[in-house]
C-alpha positions as CSV (number, residue, x, y, z in Angstrom):
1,X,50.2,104.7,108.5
2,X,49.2,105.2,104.9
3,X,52.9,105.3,104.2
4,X,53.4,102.0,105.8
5,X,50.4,100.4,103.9
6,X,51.9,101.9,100.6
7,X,55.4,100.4,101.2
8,X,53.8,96.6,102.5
9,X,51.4,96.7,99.6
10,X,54.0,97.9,96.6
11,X,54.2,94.9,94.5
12,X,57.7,95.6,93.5
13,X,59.1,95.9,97.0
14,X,56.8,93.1,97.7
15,X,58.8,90.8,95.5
16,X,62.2,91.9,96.5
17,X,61.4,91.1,100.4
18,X,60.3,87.5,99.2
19,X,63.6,87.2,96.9
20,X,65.8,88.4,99.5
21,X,64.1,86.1,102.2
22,X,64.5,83.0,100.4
23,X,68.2,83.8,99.9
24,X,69.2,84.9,103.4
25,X,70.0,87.3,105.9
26,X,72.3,89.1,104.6
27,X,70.4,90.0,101.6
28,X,67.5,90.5,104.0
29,X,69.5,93.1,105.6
30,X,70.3,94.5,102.5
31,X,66.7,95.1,101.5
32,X,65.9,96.4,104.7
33,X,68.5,99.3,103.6
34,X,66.9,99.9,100.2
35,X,63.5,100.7,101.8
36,X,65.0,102.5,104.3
37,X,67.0,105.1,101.8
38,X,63.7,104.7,99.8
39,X,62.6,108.3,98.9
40,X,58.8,109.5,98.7
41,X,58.0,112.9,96.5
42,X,55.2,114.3,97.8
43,X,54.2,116.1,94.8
44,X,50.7,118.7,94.9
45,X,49.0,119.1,92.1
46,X,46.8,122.1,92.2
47,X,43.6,122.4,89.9
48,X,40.9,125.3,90.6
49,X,38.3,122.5,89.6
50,X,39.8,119.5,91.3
51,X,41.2,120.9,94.2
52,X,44.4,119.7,95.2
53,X,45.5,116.3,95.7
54,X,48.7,114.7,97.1
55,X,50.7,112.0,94.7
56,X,52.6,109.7,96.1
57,X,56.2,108.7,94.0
58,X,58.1,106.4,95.1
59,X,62.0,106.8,94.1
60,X,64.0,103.4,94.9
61,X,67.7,104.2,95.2
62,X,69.4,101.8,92.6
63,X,73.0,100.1,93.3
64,X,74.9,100.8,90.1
65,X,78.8,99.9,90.1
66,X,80.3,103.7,89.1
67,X,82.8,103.6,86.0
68,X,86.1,105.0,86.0
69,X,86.0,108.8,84.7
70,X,87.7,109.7,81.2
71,X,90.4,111.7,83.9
72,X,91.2,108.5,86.1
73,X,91.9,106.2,82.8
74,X,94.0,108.7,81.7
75,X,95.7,109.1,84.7
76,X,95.8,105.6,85.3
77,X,97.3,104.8,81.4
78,X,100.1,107.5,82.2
79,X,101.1,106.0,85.4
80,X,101.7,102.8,83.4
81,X,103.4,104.4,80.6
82,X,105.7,105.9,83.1
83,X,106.3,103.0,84.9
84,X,106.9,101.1,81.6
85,X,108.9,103.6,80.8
86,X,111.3,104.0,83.9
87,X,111.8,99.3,83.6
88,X,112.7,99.8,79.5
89,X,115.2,102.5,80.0
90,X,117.1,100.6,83.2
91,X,116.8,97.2,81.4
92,X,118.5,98.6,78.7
93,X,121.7,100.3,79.7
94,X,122.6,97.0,81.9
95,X,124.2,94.9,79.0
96,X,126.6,97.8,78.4
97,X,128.1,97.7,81.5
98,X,128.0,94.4,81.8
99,X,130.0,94.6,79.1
100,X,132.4,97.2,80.2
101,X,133.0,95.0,83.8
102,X,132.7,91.5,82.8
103,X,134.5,91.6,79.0
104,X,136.6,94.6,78.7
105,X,138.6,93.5,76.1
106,X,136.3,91.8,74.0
107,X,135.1,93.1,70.2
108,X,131.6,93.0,71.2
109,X,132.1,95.6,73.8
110,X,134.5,97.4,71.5
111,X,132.2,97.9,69.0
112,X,129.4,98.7,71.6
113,X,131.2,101.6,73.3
114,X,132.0,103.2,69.7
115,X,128.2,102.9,68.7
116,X,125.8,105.9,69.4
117,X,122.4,103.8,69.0
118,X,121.9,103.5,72.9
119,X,122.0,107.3,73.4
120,X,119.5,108.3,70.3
121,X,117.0,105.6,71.6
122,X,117.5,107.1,75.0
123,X,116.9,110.4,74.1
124,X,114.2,109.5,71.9
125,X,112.3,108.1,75.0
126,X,113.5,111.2,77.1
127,X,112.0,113.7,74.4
128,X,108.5,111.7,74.3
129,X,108.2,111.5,78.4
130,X,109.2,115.1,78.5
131,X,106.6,116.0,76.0
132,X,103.7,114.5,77.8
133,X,105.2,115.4,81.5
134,X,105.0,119.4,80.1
135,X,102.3,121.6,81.4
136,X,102.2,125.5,81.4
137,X,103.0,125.5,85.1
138,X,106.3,123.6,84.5
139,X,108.5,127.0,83.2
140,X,107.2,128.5,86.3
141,X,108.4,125.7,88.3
142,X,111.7,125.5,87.2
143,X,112.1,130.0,87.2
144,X,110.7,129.9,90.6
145,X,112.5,132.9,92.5
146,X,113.0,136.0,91.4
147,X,116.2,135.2,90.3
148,X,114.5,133.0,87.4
149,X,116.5,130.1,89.3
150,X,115.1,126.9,90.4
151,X,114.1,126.4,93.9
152,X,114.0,123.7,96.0
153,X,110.3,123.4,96.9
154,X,109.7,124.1,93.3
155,X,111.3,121.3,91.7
156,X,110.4,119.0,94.6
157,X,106.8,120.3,93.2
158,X,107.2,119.0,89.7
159,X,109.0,115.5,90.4
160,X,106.2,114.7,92.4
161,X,104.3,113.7,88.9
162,X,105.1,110.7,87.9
163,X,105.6,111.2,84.2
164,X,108.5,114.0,85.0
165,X,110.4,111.3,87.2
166,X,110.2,108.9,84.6
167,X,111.9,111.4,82.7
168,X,114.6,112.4,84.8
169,X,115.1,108.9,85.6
170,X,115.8,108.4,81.8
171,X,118.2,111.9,82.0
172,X,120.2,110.5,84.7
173,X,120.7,106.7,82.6
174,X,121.9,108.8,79.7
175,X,124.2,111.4,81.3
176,X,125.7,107.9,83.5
177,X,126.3,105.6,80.5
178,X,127.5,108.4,79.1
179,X,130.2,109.2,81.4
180,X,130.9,105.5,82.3
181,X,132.1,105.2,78.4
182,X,134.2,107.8,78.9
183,X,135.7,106.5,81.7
184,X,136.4,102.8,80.3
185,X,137.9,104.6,76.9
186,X,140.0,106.6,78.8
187,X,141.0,103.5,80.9
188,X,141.8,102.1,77.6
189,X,143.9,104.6,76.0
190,X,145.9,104.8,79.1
191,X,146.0,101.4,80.3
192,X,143.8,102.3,83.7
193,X,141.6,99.4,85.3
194,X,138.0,101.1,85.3
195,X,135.7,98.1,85.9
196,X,135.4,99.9,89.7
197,X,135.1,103.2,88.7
198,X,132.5,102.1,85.6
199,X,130.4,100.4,88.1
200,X,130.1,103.1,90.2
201,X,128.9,105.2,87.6
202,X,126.0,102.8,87.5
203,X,124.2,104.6,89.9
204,X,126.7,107.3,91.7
205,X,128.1,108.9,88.8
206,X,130.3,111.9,90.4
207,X,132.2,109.2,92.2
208,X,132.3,107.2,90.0
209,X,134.5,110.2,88.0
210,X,136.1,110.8,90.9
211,X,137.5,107.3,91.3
212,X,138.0,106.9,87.9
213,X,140.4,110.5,88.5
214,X,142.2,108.9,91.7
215,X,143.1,105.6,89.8
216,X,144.2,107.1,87.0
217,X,146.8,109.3,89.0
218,X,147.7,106.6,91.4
219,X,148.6,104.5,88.2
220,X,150.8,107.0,87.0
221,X,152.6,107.8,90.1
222,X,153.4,104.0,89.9
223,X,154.5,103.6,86.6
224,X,156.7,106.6,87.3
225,X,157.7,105.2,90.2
226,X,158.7,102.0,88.6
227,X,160.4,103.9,85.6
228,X,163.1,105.5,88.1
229,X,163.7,102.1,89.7
């Protein structure tokens, strides 16, 4: 009872019921809660003259909106930086084959497959994602078995953080821009259509070789063929 009388006669509460009243139910309902999860201390204070007494404190649970921790922004800022990361490096290696299907006899593409820029950027970008994807556990990921060779499991392990995809992603654009230059200056030197083959490379590199490999030898079984007739 004398906790009842306490609660009905706090001033503060008293205030908040009218507030909430004149605004609605729901906010009714929502002061109901706060005097529900209300917390009383009971606290004894003990005196050899006074005897003991009980105090009543009154806690009020507040509603605060939680921040983000240091660890989620950081977390969060790397996700973006990889994603970032991942749209810059495929934006950027579409012009050049572009350039190798659409104009492959143009100066402009000439001059762009016998310039080295694209890859030092790339791998500039590689190096920095690398960097910040590297943690102590990563050596042990990639020696997993006892044969200090890469497992499975293990590398499944350490693609699964973002940052190291981005990377890999970035790997994989160099190594296939790479090897679709080849293929078209190769083309060139031995008067081979590659636009196929360079497209391929795009995105399925080892076929892309390997179609680049059968063209080239079906073209010269035809030009031999035509050389006898």
């Amino acid at each position: 009872m004398a906790f009842s009388s306490y609660f009905c006669h706090s001033p503060l509460l008293a205030l908040k019921i009218n507030h909430f009243r004149n605004n609605g139910a729901a906010e009714l309902e929502l002061c109901n809660k706060l005097i529900v999860r209300s917390r009383v201390n009971l606290i004894r204070d003990w005196s050899f003259i006074r005897g003991s007494r009980l105090v009543l404190k009154q806690k009020v649970m507040r509603l605060t909106h939680k921040k983000a921790t240091p660890i989620y922004a950081s977390l969060l800022s790397g996700s973006q930086l990889a994603s970032s990361a991942f749209t810059i490096g495929t934006t950027a290696v579409l012009p050049f084959y572009t350039l190798m299907v659409l104009a492959p006899n143009s100066e402009l593409t000439k001059k762009s497959m016998q310039s080295n820029v694209p890859y030092a950027i790339l791998g500039i970008l590689y190096a920095f994602l690398l960097y910040l994807s590297w943690t102590p556990e990563t050596v042990e990921l990639i020696f997993a078995s006892k044969y200090l060779l890469p497992e499975l499991a293990s590398i499944g392990k350490m693609f699964s953080n973002e940052m190291t995809l981005a990377s890999a992603w970035i790997h994989l654009l160099v190594i296939d821009l790479f090897a679709a230059r080849q293929v078209f200056q190769d083309g060139k030197e031995n008067q081979i259509e590659t636009r196929h083959s360079v497209s391929l490379c795009l995105f399925f590199c080892p076929i892309g070789i390997f179609s680049h490999i059968i063209t080239k030898a079906l073209t010269k079984t035809t030009k031999e063929n035509k050389h006898d007739l």
